[in-house]
C-alpha positions in Angstrom: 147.0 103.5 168.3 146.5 107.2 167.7 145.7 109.2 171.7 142.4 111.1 172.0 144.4 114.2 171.5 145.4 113.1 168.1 141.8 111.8 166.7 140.1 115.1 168.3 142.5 117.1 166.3 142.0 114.9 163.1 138.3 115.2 163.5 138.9 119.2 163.2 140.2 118.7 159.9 136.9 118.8 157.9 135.6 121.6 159.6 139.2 123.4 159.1 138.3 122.7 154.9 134.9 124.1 155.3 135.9 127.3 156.7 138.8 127.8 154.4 135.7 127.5 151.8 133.5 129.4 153.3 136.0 132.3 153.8 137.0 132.1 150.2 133.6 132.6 148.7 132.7 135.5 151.6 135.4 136.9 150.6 137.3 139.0 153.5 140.7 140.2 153.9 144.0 139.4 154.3 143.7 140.3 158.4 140.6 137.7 158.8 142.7 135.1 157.2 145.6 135.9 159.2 144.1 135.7 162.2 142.1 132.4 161.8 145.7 130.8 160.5 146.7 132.4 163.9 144.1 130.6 165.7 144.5 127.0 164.5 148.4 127.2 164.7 147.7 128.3 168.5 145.1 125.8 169.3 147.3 122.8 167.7 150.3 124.3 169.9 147.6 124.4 173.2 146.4 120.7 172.3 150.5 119.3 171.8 151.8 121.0 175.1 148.7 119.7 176.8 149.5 116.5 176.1 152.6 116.7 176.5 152.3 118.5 180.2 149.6 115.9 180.9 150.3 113.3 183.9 153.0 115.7 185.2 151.3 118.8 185.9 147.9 118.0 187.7 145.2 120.6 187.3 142.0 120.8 189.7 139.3 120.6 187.5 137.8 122.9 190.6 140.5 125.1 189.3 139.6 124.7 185.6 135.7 125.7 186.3 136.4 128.6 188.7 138.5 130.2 185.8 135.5 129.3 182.9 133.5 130.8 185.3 135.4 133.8 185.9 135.8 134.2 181.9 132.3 133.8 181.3 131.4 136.6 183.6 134.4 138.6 183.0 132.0 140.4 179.3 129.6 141.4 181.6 131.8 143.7 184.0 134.2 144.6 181.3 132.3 145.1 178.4 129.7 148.1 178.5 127.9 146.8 174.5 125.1 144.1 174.4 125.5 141.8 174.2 127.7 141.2 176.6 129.9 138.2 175.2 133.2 139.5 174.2 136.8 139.9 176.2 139.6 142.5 173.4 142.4 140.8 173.4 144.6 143.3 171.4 142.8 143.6 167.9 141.2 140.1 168.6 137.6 140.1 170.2 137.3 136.5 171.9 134.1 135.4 172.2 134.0 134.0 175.7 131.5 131.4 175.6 133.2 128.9 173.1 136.6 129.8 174.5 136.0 128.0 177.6 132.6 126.0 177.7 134.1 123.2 175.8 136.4 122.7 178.4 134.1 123.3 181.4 131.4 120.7 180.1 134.3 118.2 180.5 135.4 119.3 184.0 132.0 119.2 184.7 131.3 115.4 183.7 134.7 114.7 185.9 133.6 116.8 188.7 129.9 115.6 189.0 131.1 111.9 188.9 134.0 112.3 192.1 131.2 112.0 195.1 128.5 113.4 196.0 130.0 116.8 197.7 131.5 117.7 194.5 128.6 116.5 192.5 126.9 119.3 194.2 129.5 121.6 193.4 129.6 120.8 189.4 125.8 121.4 189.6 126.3 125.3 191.5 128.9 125.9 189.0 126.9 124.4 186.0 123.6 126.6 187.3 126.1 130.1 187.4 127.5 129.4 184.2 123.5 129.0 183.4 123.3 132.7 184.7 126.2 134.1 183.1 124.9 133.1 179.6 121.5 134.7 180.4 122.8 138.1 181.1 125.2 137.6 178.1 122.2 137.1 176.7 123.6 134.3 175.2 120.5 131.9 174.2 122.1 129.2 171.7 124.9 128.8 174.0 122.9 127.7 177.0 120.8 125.7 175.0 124.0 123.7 174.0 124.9 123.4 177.4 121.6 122.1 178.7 121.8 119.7 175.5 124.8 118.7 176.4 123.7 117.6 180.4 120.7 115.8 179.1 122.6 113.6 177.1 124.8 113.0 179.5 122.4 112.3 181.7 120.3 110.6 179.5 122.7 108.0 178.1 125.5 107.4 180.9 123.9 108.8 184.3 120.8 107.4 184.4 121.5 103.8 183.4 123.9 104.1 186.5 121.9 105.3 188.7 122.8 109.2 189.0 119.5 111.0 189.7 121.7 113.4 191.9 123.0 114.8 188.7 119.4 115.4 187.1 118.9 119.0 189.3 120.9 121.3 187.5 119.1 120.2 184.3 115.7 121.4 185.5 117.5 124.7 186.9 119.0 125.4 183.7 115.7 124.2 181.3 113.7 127.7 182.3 116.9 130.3 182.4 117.1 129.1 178.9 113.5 129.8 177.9 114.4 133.3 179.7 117.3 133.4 177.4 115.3 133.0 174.0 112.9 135.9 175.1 115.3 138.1 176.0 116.2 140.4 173.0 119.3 139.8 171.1 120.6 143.4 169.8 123.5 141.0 167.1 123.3 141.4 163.5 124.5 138.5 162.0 127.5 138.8 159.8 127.8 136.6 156.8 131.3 134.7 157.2 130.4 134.3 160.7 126.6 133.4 162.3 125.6 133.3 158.0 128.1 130.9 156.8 125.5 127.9 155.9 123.3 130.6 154.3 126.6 132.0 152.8 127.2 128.7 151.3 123.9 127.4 150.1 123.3 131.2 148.4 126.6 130.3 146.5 126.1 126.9 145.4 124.4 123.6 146.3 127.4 122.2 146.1 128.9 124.2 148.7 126.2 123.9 151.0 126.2 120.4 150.5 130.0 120.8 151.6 129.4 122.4 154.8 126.8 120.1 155.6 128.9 116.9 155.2 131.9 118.6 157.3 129.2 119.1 160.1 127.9 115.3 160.2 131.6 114.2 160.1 132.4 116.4 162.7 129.9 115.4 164.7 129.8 111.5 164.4 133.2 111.0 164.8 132.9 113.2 168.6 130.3 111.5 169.3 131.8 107.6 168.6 135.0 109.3 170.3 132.9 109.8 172.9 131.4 106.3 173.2 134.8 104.8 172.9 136.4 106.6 175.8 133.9 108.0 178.5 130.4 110.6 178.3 132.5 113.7 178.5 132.7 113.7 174.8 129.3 112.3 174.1 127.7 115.1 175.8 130.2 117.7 174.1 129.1 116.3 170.7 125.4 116.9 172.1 127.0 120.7 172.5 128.1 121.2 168.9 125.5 119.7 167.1 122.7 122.4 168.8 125.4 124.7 168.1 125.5 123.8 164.4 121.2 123.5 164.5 121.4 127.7 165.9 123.7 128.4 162.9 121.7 127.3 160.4 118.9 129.6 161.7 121.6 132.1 161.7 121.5 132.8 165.3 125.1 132.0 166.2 128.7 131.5 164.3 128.9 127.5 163.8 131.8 126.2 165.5 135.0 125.9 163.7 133.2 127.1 160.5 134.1 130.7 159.1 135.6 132.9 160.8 136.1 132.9 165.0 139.3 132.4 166.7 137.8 131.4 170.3 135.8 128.0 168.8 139.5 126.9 167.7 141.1 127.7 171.1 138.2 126.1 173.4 138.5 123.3 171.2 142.6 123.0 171.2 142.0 123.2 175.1 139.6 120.5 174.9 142.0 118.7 173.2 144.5 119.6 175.4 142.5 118.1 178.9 141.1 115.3 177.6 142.8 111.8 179.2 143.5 109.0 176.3 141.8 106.4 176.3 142.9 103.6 177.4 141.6 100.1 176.2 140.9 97.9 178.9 143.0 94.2 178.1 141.5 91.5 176.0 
């Protein structure tokens, strides 16, 4: 039986042939191919010695959202452009938000879920992160955050009883609408927040292509997600608004075109997520 490690990076694979397309028909240089080669290779190395580290070394997941945290602000000390949403790291710019949210929705779910002191905690770190995104400003990404909670919420919290964990939702549902009328200063850039534009302007076909690798991407999260535990459910709730904001051309669609820091916050994903384990017939 293939671990969750394994079918998270399989389901990666579409979305790896719809950039390559995407990139192609842009077209850009040699340095923006290099780097997104760069990228992959370095998130399937993050996802392997994840696994592999896994069970012998423990990480906090306190540890793991007080350095997402720390990321996510880091743009807004550091970096003196609106938006605010961007660490240099050498020649790269990473975009900070899908670098580390990926990973922090799923601390999150494990953190909210271990009593109810540190229920309370996920929920203070959840609402900063909230903040953090606003200043970026950083609108889609907060939406697919509080998309994320709410399904959560919606499909594995509340038929358990969890109305502790319904607070930060309501917290975050304004900042967002505070988000969306703040002004956003990007231009969008084909191969990166245009790529389903770029695609359907070159062909239907190609469109059509960028589509399907979005639905696959998404159903297969999201039955990952029902076959191991609502961490993943609610992080296929996160990439599906994400993939919603790109087609209005308001931010890069994950894994699609070109972005080094979807890949990495995805191998790290990979990386912390516990297989699953099927309980005996």
């Amino acid at each position: 039986m293939l671990s969750t490690t394994a079918r998270l990076l399989l389901l990666g694979a579409a979305p790896l042939a719809a950039s390559a397309v995407v990139l192609a028909i842009a077209p850009v240089g040699r340095a923006v191919w290099l780097q997104q080669t760069g990228a992959v290779m370095l998130a399937l190395a993050i996802a392997g010695g994840g696994r592999a580290l896994r069970g012998r070394v423990h990480v906090p997941v306190v540890v793991v959202m007080a350095v997402a945290l720390a990321g996510l602000a880091a743009p807004l000390l550091l970096d003196e452009r609106p938006p605010r949403r961007w660490l240099a790291v050498g020649a790269v710019r990473l975009y900070m938000a899908p670098l580390l949210l990926p990973v922090f929705l799923h601390a999150q779910h494990v953190l909210a879920r271990s009593g109810v002191h540190r229920s309370r905690l996920a929920g203070a770190a959840t609402c900063l992160a909230g903040f953090a995104l606003v200043l970026h400003p950083d609108a889609s990404q907060l939406l697919a955050v509080l998309a994320a909670l709410v399904a959560t919420y919606w499909l594995v919290d509340r038929r358990q009883g969890g109305a502790r964990l319904a607070w930060p939702k309501l917290v975050l549902a304004p900042a967002c609408a505070w988000a969306f009328w703040r002004p956003d200063p990007l231009q969008p850039v084909p191969h990166v927040e245009g790529v389903v534009a770029l695609a359907f302007a070159h062909s239907t076909a190609t469109g059509a292509l960028v589509l399907a690798a979005q639905l696959s991407f998404l159903l297969g999260l999201w039955r990952l997600g029902a076959l191991t535990h609502g961490a993943l459910t609610g992080i296929a709730a996160y990439y599906a608004v994400l993939f919603l904001c790109a087609h209005a051309g308001l931010t890069p669609a994950p894994l699609i075109g070109y972005g080094a820091a979807p890949w990495l916050g995805y191998g790290l994903l990979a990386a912390m997520t516990p297989d699953h384990r099927p309980s005996p017939a």
